[in-house]
PQR file of N, CA, C, O and H, with PARSE charges and radii, in Angstrom:
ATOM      1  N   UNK A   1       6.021  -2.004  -4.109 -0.4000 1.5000
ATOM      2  CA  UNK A   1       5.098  -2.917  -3.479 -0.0000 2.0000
ATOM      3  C   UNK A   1       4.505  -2.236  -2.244  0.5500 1.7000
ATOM      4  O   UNK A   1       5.112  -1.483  -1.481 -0.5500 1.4000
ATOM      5  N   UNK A   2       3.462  -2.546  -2.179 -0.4000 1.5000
ATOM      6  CA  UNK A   2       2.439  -1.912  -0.948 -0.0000 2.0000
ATOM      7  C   UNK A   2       1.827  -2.591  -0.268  0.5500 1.7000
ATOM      8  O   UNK A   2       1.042  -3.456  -0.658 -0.5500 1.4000
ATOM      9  H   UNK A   2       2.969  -3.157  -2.798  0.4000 1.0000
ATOM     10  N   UNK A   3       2.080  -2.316   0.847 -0.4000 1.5000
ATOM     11  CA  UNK A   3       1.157  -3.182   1.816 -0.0000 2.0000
ATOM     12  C   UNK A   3      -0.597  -2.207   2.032  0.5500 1.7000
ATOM     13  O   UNK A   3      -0.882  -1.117   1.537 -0.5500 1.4000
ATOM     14  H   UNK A   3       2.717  -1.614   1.163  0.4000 1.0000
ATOM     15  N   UNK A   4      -1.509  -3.128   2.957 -0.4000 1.5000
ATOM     16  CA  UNK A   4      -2.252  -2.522   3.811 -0.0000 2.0000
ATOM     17  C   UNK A   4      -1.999  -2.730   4.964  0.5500 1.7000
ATOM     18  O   UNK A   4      -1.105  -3.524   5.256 -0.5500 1.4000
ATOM     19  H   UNK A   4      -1.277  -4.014   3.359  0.4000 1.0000
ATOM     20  N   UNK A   5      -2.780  -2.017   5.993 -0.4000 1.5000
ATOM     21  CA  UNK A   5      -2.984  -2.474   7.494 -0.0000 2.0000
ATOM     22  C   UNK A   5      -4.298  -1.379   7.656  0.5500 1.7000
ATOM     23  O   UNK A   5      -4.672  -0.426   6.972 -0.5500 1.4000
ATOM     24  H   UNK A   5      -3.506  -1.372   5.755  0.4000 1.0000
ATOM     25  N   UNK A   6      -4.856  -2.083   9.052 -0.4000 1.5000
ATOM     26  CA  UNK A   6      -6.248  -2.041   9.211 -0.0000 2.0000
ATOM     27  C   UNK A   6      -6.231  -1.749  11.160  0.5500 1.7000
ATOM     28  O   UNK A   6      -5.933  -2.812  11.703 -0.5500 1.4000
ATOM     29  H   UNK A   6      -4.553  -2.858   9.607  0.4000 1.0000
ATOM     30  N   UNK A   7      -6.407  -0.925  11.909 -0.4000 1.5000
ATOM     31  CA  UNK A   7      -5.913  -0.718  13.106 -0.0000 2.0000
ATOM     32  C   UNK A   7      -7.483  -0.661  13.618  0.5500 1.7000
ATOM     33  O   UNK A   7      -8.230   0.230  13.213 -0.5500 1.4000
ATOM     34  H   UNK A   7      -6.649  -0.061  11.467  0.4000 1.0000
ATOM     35  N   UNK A   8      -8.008  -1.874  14.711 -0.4000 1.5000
ATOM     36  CA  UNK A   8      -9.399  -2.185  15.479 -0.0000 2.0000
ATOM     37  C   UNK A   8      -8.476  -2.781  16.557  0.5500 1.7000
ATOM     38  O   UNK A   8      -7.302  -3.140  16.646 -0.5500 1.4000
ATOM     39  H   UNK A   8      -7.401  -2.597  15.040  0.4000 1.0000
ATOM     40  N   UNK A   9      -9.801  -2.696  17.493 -0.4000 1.5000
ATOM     41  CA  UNK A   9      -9.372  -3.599  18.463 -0.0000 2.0000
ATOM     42  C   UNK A   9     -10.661  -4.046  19.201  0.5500 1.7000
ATOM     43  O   UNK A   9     -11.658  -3.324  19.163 -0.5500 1.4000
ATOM     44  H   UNK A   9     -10.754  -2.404  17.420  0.4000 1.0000
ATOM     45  N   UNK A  10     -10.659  -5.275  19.900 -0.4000 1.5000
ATOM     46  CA  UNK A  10     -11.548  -6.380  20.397 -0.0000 2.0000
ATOM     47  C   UNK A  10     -12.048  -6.483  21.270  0.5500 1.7000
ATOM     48  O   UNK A  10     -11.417  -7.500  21.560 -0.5500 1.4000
ATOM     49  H   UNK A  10      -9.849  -5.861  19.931  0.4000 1.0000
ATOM     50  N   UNK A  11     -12.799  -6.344  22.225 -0.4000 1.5000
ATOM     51  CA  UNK A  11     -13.479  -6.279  23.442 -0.0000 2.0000
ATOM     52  C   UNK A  11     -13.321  -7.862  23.646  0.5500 1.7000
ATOM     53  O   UNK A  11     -12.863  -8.664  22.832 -0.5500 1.4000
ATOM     54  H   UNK A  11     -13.312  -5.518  21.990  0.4000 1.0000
ATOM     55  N   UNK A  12     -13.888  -8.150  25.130 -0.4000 1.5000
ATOM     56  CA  UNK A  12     -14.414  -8.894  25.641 -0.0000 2.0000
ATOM     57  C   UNK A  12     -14.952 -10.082  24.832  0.5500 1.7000
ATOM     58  O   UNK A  12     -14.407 -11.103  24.411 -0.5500 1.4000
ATOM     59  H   UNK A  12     -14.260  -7.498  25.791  0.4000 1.0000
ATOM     60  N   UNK A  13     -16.772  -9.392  24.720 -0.4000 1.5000
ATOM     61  CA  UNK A  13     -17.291  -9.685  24.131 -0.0000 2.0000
ATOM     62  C   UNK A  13     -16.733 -10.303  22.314  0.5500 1.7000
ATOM     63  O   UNK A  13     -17.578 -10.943  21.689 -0.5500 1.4000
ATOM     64  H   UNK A  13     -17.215  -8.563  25.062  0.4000 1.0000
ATOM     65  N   UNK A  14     -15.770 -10.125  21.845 -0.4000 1.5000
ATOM     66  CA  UNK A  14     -15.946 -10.306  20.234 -0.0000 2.0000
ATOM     67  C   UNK A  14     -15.937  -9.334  19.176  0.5500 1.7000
ATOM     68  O   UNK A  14     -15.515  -9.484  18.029 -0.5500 1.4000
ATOM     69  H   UNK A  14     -15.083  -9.605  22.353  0.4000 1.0000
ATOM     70  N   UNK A  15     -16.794  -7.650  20.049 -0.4000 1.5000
ATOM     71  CA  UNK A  15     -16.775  -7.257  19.260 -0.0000 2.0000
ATOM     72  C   UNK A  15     -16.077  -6.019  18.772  0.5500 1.7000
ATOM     73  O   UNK A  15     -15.686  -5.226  19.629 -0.5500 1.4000
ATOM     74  H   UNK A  15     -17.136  -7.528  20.981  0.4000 1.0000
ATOM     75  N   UNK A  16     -15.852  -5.728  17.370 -0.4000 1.5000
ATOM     76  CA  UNK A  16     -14.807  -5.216  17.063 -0.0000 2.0000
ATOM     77  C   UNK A  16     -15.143  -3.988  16.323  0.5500 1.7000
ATOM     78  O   UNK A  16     -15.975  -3.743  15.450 -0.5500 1.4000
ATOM     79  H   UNK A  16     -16.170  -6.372  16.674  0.4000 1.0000
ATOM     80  N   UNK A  17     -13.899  -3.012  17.169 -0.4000 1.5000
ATOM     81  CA  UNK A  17     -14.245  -1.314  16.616 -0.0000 2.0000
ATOM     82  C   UNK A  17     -12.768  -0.874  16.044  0.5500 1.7000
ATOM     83  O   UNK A  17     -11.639  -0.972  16.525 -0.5500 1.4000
ATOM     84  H   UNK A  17     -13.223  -3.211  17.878  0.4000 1.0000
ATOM     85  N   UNK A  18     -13.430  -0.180  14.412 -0.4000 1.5000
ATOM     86  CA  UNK A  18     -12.429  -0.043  13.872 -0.0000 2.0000
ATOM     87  C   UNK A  18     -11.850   1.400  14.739  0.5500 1.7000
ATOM     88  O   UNK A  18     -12.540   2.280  15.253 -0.5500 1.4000
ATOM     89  H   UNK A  18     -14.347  -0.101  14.021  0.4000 1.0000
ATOM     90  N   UNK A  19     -10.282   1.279  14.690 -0.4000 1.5000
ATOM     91  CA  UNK A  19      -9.922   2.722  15.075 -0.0000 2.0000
ATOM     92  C   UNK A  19      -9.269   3.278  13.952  0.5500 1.7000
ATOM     93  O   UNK A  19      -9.485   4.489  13.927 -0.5500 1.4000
ATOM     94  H   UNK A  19      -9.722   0.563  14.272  0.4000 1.0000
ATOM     95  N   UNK A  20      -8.565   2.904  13.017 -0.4000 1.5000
ATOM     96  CA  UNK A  20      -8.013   3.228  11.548 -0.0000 2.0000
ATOM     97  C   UNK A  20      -8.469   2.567   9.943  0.5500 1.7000
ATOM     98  O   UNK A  20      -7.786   1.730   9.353 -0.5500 1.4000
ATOM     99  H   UNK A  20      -8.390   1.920  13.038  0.4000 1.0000
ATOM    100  N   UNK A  21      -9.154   2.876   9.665 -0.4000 1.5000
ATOM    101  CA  UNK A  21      -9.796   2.139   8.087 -0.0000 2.0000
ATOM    102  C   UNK A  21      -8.851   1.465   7.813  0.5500 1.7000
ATOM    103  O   UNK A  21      -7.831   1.595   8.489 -0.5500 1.4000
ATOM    104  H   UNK A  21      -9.708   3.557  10.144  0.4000 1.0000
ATOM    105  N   UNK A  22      -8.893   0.626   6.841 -0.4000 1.5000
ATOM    106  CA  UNK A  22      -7.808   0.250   5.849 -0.0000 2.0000
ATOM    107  C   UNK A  22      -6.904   1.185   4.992  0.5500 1.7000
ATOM    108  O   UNK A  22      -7.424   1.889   4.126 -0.5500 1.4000
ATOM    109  H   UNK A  22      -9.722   0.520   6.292  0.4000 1.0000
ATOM    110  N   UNK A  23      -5.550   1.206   5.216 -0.4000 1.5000
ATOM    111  CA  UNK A  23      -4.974   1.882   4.457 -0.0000 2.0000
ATOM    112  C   UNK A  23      -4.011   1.641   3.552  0.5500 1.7000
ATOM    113  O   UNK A  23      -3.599   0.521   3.857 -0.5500 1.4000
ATOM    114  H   UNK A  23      -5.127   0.634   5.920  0.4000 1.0000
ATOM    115  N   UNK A  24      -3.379   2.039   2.581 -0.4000 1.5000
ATOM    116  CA  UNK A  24      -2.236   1.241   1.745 -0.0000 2.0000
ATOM    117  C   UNK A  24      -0.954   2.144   2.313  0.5500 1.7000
ATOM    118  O   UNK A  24      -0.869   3.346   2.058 -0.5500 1.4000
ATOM    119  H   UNK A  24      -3.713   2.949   2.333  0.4000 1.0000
ATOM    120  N   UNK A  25      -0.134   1.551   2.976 -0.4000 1.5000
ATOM    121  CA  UNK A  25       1.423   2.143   3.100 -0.0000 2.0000
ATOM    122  C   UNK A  25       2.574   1.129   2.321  0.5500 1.7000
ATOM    123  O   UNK A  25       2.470  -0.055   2.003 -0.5500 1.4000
ATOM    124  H   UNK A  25      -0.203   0.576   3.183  0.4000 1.0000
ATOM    125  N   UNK A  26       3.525   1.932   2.178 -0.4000 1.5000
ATOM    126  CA  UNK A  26       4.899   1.544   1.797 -0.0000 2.0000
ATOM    127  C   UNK A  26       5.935   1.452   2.624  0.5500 1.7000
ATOM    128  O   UNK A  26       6.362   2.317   3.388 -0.5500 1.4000
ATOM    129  H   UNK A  26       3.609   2.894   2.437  0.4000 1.0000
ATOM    130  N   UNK A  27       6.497  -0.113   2.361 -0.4000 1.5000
ATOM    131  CA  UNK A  27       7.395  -0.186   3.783 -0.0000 2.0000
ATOM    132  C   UNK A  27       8.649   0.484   3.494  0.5500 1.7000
ATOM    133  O   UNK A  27       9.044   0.882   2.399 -0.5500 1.4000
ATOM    134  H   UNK A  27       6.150  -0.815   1.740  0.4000 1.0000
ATOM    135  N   UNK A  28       9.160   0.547   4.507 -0.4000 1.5000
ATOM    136  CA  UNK A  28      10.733   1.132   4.307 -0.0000 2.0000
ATOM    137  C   UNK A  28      11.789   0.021   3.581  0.5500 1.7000
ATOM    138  O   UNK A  28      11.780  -1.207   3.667 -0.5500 1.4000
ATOM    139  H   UNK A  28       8.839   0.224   5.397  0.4000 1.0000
ATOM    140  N   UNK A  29      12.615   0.829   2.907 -0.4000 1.5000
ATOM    141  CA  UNK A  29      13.576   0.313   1.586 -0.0000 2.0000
ATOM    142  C   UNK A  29      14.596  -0.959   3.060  0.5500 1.7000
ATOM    143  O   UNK A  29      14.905  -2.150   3.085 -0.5500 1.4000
ATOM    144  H   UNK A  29      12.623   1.827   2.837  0.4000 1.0000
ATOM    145  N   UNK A  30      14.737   0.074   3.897 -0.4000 1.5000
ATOM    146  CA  UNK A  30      15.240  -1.014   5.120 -0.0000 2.0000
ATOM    147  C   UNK A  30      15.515  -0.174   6.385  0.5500 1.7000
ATOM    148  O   UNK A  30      16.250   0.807   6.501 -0.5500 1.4000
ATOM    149  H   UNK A  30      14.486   1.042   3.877  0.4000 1.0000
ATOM    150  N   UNK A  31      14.579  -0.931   7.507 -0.4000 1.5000
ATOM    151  CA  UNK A  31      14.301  -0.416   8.741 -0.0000 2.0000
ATOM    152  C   UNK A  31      15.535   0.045   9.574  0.5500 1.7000
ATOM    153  O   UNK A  31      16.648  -0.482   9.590 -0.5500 1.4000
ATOM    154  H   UNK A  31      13.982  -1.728   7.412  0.4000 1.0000
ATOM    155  N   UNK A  32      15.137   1.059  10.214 -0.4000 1.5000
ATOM    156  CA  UNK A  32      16.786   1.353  11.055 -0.0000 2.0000
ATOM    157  C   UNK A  32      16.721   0.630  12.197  0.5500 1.7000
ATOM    158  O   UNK A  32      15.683   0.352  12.797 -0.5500 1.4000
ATOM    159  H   UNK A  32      14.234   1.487  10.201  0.4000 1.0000
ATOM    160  N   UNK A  33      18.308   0.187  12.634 -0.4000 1.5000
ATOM    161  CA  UNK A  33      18.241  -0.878  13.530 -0.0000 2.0000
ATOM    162  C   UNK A  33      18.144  -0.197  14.790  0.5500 1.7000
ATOM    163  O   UNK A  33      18.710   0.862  15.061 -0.5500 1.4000
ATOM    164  H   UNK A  33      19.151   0.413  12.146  0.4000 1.0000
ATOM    165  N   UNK A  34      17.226  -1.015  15.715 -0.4000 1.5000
ATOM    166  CA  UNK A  34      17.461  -0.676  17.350 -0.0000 2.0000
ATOM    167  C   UNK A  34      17.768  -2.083  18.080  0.5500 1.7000
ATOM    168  O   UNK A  34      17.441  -3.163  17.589 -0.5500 1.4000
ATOM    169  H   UNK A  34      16.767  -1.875  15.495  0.4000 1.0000
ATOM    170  N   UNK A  35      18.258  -1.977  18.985 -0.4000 1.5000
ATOM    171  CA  UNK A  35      18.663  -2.984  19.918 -0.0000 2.0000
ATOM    172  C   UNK A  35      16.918  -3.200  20.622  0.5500 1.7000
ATOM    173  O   UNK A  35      16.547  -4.298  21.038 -0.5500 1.4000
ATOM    174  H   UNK A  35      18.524  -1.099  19.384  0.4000 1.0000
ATOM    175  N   UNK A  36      16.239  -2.263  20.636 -0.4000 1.5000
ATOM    176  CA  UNK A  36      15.548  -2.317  22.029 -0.0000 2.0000
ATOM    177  C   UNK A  36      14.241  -1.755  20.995  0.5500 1.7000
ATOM    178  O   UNK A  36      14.365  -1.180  19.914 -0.5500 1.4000
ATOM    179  H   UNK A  36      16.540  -1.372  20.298  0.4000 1.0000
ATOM    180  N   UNK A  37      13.065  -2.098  21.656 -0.4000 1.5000
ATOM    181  CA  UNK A  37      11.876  -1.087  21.014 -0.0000 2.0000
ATOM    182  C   UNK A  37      11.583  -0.089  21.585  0.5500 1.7000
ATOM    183  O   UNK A  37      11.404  -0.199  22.798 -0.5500 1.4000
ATOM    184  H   UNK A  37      12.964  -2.565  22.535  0.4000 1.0000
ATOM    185  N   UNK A  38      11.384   1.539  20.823 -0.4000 1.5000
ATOM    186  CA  UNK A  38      11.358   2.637  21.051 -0.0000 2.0000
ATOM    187  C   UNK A  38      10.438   2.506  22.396  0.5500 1.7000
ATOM    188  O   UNK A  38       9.942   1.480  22.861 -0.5500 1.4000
ATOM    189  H   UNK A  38      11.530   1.628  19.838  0.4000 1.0000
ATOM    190  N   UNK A  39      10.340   4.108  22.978 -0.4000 1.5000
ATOM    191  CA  UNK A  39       9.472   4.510  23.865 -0.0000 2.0000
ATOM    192  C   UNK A  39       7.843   4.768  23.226  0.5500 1.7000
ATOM    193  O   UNK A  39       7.686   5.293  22.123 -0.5500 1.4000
ATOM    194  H   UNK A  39      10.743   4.942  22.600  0.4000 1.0000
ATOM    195  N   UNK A  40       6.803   4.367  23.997 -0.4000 1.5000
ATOM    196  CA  UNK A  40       5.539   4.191  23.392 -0.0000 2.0000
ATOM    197  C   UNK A  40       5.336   6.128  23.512  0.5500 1.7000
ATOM    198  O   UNK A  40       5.725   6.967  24.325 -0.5500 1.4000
ATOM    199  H   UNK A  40       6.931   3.941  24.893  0.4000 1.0000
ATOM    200  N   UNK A  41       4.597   6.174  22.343 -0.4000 1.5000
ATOM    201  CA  UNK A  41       4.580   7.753  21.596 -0.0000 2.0000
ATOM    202  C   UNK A  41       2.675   7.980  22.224  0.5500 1.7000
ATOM    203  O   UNK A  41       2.281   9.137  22.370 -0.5500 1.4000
ATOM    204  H   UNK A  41       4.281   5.493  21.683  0.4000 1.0000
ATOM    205  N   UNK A  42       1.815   6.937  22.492 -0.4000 1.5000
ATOM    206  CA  UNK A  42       0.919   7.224  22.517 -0.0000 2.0000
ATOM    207  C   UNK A  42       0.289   8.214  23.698  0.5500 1.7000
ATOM    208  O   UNK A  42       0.835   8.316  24.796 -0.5500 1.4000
ATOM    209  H   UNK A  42       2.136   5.998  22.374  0.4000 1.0000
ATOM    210  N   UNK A  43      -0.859   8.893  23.360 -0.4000 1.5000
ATOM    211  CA  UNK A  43      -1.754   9.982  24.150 -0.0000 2.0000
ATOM    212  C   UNK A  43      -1.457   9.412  25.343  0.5500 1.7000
ATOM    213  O   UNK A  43      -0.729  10.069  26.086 -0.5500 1.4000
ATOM    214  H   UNK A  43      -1.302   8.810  22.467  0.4000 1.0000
ATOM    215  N   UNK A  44      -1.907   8.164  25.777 -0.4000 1.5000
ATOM    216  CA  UNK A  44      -2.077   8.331  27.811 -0.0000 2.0000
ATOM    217  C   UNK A  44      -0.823   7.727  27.647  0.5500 1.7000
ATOM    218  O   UNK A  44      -0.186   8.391  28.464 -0.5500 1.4000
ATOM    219  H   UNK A  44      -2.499   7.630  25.173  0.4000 1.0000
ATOM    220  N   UNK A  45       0.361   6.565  26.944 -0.4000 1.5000
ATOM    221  CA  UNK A  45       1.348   6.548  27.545 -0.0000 2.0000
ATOM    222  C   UNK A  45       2.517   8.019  27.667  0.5500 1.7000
ATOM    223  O   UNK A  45       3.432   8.062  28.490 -0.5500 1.4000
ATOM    224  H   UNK A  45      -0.157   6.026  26.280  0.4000 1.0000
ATOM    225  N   UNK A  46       2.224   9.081  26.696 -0.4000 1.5000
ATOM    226  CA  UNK A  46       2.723  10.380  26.982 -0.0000 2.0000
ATOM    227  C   UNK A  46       2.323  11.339  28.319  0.5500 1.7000
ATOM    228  O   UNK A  46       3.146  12.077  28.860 -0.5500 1.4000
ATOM    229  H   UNK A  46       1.481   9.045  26.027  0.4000 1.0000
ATOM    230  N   UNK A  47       1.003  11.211  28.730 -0.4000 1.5000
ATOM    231  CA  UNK A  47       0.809  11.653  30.061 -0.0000 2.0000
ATOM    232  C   UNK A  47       0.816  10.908  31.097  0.5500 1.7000
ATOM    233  O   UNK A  47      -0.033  10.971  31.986 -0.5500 1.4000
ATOM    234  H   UNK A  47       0.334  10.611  28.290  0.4000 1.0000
ATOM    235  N   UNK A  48       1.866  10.064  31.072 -0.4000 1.5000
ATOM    236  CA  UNK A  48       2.259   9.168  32.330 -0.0000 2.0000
ATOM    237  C   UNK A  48       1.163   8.142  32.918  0.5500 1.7000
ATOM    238  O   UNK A  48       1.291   7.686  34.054 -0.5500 1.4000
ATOM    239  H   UNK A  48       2.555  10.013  30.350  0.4000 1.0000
ATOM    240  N   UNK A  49       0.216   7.846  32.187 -0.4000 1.5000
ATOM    241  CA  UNK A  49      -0.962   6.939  32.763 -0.0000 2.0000
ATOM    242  C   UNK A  49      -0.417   6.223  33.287  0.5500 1.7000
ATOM    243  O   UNK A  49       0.776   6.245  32.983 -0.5500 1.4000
ATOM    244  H   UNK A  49       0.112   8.216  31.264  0.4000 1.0000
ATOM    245  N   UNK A  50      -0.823   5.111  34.397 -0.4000 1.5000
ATOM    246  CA  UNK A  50      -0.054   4.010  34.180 -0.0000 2.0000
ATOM    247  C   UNK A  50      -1.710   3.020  34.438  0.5500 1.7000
ATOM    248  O   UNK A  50      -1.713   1.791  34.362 -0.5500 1.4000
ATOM    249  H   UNK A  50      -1.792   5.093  34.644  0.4000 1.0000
TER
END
């Protein structure tokens, strides 16, 4: 079984810019457990933006 997901995001205004097309992934058989949610992996949260 396959999912999609579709990654945009929303301005102000309404309007909406895709940042990832639609894609089909496969979920995991079963997620590994964390107590806590990971550290954010992204570009400016990796160079310390704040």
């Amino acid at each position: 079984m396959t999912m999609t997901i579709k990654v945009y995001e929303v301005d102000r205004e309404g309007g909406i810019r895709v940042i990832r097309p639609e894609a089909e992934v496969a979920p995991l058989d079963r997620p590994e457990y964390a107590p806590e949610y990971p550290a954010c992996k992204c570009p400016t949260c990796a160079e310390g933006a704040s």
